[in-house]
C-alpha positions in Angstrom: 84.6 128.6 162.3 83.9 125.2 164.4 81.4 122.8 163.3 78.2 124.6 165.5 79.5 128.1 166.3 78.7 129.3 169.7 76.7 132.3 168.8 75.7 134.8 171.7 72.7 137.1 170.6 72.6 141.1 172.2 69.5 141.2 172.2 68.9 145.4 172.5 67.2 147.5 174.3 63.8 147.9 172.2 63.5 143.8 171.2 64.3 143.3 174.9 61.3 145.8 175.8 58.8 146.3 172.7 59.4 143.4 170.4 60.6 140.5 172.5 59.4 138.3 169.0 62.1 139.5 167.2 64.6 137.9 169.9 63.0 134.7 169.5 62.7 135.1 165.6 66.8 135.8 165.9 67.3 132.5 167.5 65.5 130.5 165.1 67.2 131.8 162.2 70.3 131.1 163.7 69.6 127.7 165.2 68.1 126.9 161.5 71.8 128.0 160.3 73.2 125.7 162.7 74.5 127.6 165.5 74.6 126.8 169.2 72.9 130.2 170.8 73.4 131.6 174.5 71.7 134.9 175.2 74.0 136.0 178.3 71.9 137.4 181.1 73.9 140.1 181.8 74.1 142.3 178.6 73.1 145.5 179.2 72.3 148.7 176.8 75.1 149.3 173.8 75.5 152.9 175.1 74.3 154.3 172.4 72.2 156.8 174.0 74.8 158.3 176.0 77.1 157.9 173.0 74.9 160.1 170.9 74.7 162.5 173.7 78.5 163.4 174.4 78.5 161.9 177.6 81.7 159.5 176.9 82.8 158.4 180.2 79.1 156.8 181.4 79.4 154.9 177.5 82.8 153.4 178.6 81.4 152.6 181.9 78.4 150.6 179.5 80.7 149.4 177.6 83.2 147.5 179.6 80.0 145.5 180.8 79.2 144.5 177.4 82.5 143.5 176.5 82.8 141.5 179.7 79.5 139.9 178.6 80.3 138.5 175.6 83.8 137.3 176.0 84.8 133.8 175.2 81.7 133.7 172.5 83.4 132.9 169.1 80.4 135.7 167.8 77.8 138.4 168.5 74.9 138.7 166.7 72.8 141.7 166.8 69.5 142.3 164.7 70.2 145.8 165.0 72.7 147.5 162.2 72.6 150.7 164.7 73.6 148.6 167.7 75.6 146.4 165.7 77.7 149.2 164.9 77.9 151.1 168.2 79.7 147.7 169.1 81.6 147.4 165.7 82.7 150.7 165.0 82.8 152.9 168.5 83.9 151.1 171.2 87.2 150.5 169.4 87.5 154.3 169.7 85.8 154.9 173.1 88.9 152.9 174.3 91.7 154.0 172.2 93.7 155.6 175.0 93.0 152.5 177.2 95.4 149.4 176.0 93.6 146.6 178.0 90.1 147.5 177.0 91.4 148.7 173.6 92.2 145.1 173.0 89.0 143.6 174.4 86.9 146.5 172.5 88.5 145.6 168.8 88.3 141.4 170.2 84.3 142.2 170.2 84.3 144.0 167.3 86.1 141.2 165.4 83.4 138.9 166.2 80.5 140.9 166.3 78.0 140.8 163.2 74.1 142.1 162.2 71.8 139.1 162.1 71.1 138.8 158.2 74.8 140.1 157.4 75.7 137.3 159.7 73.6 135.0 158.1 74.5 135.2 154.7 78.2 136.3 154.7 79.5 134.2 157.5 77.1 131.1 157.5 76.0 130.6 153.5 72.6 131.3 154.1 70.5 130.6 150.8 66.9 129.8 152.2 65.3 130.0 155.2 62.6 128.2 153.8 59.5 130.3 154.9 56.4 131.9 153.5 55.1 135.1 153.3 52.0 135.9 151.4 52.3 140.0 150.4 53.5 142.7 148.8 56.6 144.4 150.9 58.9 147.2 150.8 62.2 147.5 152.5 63.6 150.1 154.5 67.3 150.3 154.5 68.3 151.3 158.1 70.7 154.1 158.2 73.5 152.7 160.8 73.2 149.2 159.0 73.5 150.2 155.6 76.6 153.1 156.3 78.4 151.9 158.8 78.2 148.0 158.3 76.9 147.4 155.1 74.1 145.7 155.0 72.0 145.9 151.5 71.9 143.0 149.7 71.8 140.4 152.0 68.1 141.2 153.3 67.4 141.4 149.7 68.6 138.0 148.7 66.5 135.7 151.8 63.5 138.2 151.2 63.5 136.6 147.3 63.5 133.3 148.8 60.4 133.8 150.9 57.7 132.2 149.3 54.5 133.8 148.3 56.7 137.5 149.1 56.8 140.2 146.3 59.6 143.4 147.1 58.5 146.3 146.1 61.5 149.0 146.3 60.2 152.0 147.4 62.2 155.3 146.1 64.9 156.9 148.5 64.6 153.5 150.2 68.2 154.1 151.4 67.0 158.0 153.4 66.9 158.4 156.9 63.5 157.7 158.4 64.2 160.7 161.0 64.6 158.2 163.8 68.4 158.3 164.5 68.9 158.0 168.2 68.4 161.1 170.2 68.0 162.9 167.2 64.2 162.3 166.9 64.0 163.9 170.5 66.5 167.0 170.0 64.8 167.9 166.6 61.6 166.9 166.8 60.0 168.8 163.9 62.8 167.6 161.6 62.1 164.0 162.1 58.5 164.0 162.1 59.3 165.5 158.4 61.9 163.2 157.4 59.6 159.7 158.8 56.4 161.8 156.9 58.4 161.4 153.7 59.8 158.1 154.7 56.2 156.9 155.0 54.7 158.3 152.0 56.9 156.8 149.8 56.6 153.8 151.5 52.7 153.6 150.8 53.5 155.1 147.0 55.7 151.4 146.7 51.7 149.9 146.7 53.2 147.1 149.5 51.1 146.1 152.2 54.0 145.4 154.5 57.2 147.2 155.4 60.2 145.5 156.8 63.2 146.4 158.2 66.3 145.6 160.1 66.1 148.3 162.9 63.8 148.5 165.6 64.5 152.2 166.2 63.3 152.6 162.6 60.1 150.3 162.4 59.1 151.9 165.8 59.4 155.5 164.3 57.6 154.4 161.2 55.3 152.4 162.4 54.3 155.6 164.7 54.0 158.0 162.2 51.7 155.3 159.6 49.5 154.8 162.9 48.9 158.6 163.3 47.9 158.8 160.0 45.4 155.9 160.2 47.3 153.6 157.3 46.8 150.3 157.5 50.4 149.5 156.0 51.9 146.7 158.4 55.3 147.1 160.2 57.3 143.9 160.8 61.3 143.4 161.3 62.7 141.7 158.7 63.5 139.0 160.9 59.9 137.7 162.0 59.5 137.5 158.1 62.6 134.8 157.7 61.9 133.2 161.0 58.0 132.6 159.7 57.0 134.2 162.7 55.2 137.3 161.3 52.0 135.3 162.9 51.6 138.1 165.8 50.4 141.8 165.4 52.3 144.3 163.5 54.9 146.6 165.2 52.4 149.3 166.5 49.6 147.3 166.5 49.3 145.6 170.2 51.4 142.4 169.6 55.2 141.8 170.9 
């Protein structure tokens, strides 16, 4: 690792277009951890979408523009554990038939990391020195948590938050229902699955909940507004960054 790694931030899809904060709170964190950041203009979607969908050949087509994007970048950063590990875990095998763009598929995946994973396994992270006055509970973000493992490391810059009190809500680590395209092909399912998610969430007694996953804390925060809680929704992110000074998720504010 140089002296100020050159850190390239994908930004995805839903910061890009509902939470442009959480971008900005991504580059503060890593700028605090002593990174040089480019956000390359021509980063597209991760694919996912089509991914999830079966349609292979238009993800491949999505993908070679991403890899193309962020080559020569000695990491990715994503504060998304589900695009995180479209990138980490599926393009490799998108492209396993395909030599040249196996190699720049498994290149990307070698340097691509979630934002909190990244900032406490690869750059030491200890204290991002913020404050936080609340009681929050944590949702662990399926795609984060399976496919890249991302558990503890939330936990331990949450502790150093001052003024922030975790309350672990049970099943903490259960699907909130979200999952890609599989809120919109069962539809009863997941409004099931995030009514659970959400109930044990306000059982936890937090004001707040955080996450890692934007597909998540839009899906929650969706289902708390419908049934007129007043829990707040921020990304875990805003929280570290000490930029949790704009509306909640749901509430109005980017």
């Amino acid at each position: 690792m140089s002296a100020m790694p050159d850190v390239a931030l994908f930004v995805t899809c839903l910061v890009d277009l509902h939470r442009p904060n959480v971008g900005f709170a991504s580059i503060r964190l890593l700028e605090q951890a002593g990174c040089r950041v480019s956000v390359p203009e021509t980063q597209v979607c991760c694919g996912q979408p089509a991914f999830n969908s079966g349609d292979d050949e238009s993800t491949r087509t999505i993908a070679r523009q991403v890899i193309e994007a962020f080559e020569g970048y000695e990491y990715v950063v994503v504060p998304s554990g589900s695009c995180a590990g479209m990138l980490v875990k599926h393009y490799p095998e998108l492209f396993a038939d395909d030599p040249e763009w196996s190699t720049r598929a498994e290149s990307l995946s070698g340097r691509c990391h979630e934002l909190v994973s990244f900032l406490v396994d690869t750059m030491g992270v200890e204290n991002t020195a913020s404050t936080f006055e609340g009681a929050v509970t944590y949702h662990d973000a399926c795609s984060g948590l399976r496919e890249l493992g991302v558990k503890d490391q939330p936990r331990k810059l949450m502790a150093t938050v001052s003024g922030l009190e975790l309350r672990e809500m049970e099943e903490t680590e259960v699907c909130c229902g979200f999952g890609g395209t599989f809120c919109v092909k069962f539809p009863d399912i997941s409004e099931r699955m995030v009514s659970d998610k959400v109930a044990l969430a306000e059982q936890s007694g937090a004001q707040t909940l955080l996450g890692g996953d934007m597909g998540c804390l839009l899906n929650i925060s969706g289902r708390l507004s419908r049934i007129g809680s007043d829990m707040q929704v921020y990304h875990v992110a805003e929280v570290l960054a000490g930029m949790s000074d704009v509306p909640a998720i749901g509430k109005g504010g980017k």
